[in-house]
C-alpha positions, 0 to 999 in steps of 0.5 A: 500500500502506497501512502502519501503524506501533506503536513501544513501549518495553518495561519488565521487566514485559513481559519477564516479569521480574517475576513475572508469568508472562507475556510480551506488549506492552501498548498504552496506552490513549490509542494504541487511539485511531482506527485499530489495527494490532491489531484486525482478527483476534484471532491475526495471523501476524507474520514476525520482519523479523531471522530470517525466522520466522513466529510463530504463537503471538501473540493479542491480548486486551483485559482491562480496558481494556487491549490486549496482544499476547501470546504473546511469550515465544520471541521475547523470548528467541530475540532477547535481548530487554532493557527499554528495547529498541523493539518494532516492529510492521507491517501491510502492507494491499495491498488483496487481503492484508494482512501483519504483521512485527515487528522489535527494536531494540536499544539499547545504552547506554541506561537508561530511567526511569519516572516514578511518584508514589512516585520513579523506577523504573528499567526496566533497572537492570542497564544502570546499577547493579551488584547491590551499589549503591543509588547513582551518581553521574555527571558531565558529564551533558546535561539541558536544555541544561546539565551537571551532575552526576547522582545517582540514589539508592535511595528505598523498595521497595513496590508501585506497585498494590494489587494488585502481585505484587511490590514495586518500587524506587523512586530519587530522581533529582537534577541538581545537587541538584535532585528531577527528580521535580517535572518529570515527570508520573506514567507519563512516561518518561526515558532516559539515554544512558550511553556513555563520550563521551556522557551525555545525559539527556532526556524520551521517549516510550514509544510512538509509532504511524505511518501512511503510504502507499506507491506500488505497486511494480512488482513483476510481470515484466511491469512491470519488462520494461515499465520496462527497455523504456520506458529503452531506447525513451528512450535511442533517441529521445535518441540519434536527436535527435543526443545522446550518452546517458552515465551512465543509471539507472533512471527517469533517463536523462543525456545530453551533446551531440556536441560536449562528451561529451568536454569535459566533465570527468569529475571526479565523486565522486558516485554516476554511473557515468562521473563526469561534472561535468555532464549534461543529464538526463531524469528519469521518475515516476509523473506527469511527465517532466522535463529537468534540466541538473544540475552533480554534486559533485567537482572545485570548480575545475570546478563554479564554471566550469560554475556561471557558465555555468549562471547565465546559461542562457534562461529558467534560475532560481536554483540548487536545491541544493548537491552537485547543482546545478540551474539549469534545469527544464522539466517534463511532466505525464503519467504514461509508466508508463500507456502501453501499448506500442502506444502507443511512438510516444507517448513518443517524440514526449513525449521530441521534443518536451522536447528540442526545445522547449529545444533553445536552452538545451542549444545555449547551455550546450554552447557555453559549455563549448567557450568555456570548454573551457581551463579546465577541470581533467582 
């Protein structure tokens, strides 16, 4: 499934608090470039991704050479939608449909600036000023990893066009009396972050557009029996090798020998079910089989012995992570998932054969648990 992303930052303008008459998301130009989320159909249909409810309303236009979504007036309402607030806008393509949602983002304590020739327009000055102020000072503030003090003043009142219905106001920025104007191109935005515990000013980006494919899930029936079926004829074919399956999930199955399932100190704080300090591990994909030996986080007592042991395993190598630590990996490549189940047998002599060929190394890391076996912490 293919997913498109459009993140936008939205001012008053947008909201419909300036007189404009109209509620809707301009995508600037420089994002229409390539491919768009918006251009397949003149009236998507988007699922509010909070609420559950479908928008029909919504159409996109092209005046000029702008790009709006429009129709979003009960939207910015129903969800008490305020400047500086992110708009996030989905197209799922599954091939055979293609599907739109949209979600808010709110963000509290967050004053966005727009930078103009004139001086800076604050997009939600009710986040910073009361009505009777025309300046603030706040110090403390982060801008490029100093901090000073800030001070935002009033500048003049006027039309940002020509044609404007109304006027705008205009702010000087200062940082310890320097003109931040001087650093910010026309139409680059900023965002003071203005909680009690942190003030942070920094450059952002209004937009911000994503595209990114996803695996088909296995949603049918079939598939997820076919999935549970496949962890179970697993589990069986470690089992009759002599093992012990513990602590399994799905696309994962662990195991211990005989000899250590009892030894082995359940001193686990991770996520597996019977908290075991170490499991040998058979992990399943789309595209591979693997067997992993894995020491999980918890009792640091008992992961320093069983790292030792781990250290010196057969054709082991050095350990890969830090919570979970890996010494030893052998992998597969086949993809279990396109076996049919007529095919069984074929997994199960793929899970033999894993288990056989390192066979050696499981043997060597349960008998160095026996040897070891007074030291552990229970």
């Amino acid at each position: 499934m293919k997913i498109q992303q459009f993140i936008k930052s939205l001012n008053d303008t947008e909201l419909n608090k300036k007189g404009t008459n109209d509620s809707y998301v301009l995508v600037p130009v420089t994002a229409k470039t390539g491919q768009n989320i918006f251009l397949d159909i003149p009236s998507p249909r988007f699922l509010d991704l909070k609420s559950g409810t479908y928008y029909d309303q919504i159409n996109i236009t092209t005046p000029g050479n702008e790009l709006r979504v429009n129709g979003l007036g009960k939207y910015w309402k129903k969800n008490n939608v305020n400047a500086g607030d992110e708009i996030i806008f989905e197209k799922h393509d599954k091939g055979n449909s293609i599907e739109y949602y949209m979600n808010i983002r709110t963000r509290k304590n967050i004053v966005v600036f727009q930078c103009n020739k004139k001086g800076f327009e604050i997009l939600n000055i009710d986040a910073l000023f009361s009505k009777s102020q025309s300046s603030i000072e706040l110090n403390q503030v982060e801008y490029n990893k100093r901090v000073g003090k800030l001070k935002i003043e009033f500048k003049s009142k006027e039309k940002k066009k020509k044609n404007s219905k109304e006027a705008s106001d205009f702010y000087n920025i200062f940082f310890d009396k320097e003109n931040l104007l001087d650093h910010y191109k026309h139409d680059e935005f900023i965002e003071l972050s203005n909680s009690q515990t942190n003030k942070v000013l920094k450059k952002v980006l209004v937009w911000q557009k994503f595209e990114f494919i996803l695996p088909d899930a296995i949603n049918t029936k079939e598939d997820k029996k076919r999935k549970e079926n496949i962890k179970k004829l697993i589990e069986k074919t470690i089992e009759n090798n002599g093992y012990v399956v513990g602590s399994s999930v799905k696309g994962g199955v662990r195991f211990l020998t005989k000899k250590i399932k009892d030894i082995v100190p359940k001193t686990s704080n991770g996520n597996w079910l019977h908290k075991e300090s170490f499991s040998y591990e058979i992990i399943y994909r789309k595209g591979f089989v693997q067997l992993k030996f894995v020491i999980s986080p918890g009792n640091e007592h008992n992961r320093e012995i069983l790292r030792e042991i781990a250290k010196k395993i057969p054709d082991g190598h050095k350990a890969k992570g830090k919570e979970w630590i890996v010494n030893f990996i052998k992998t597969i490549n086949t993809d279990i998932y396109d076996y049919s189940s007529k095919q069984n047998d074929k997994i199960q002599i793929l899970i033999d054969k894993i288990l056989n060929d390192n066979k050696t190394q499981i043997e060597y890391f349960e008998n160095e648990v026996l040897n070891q076996k007074d030291k552990f912490q229970y």
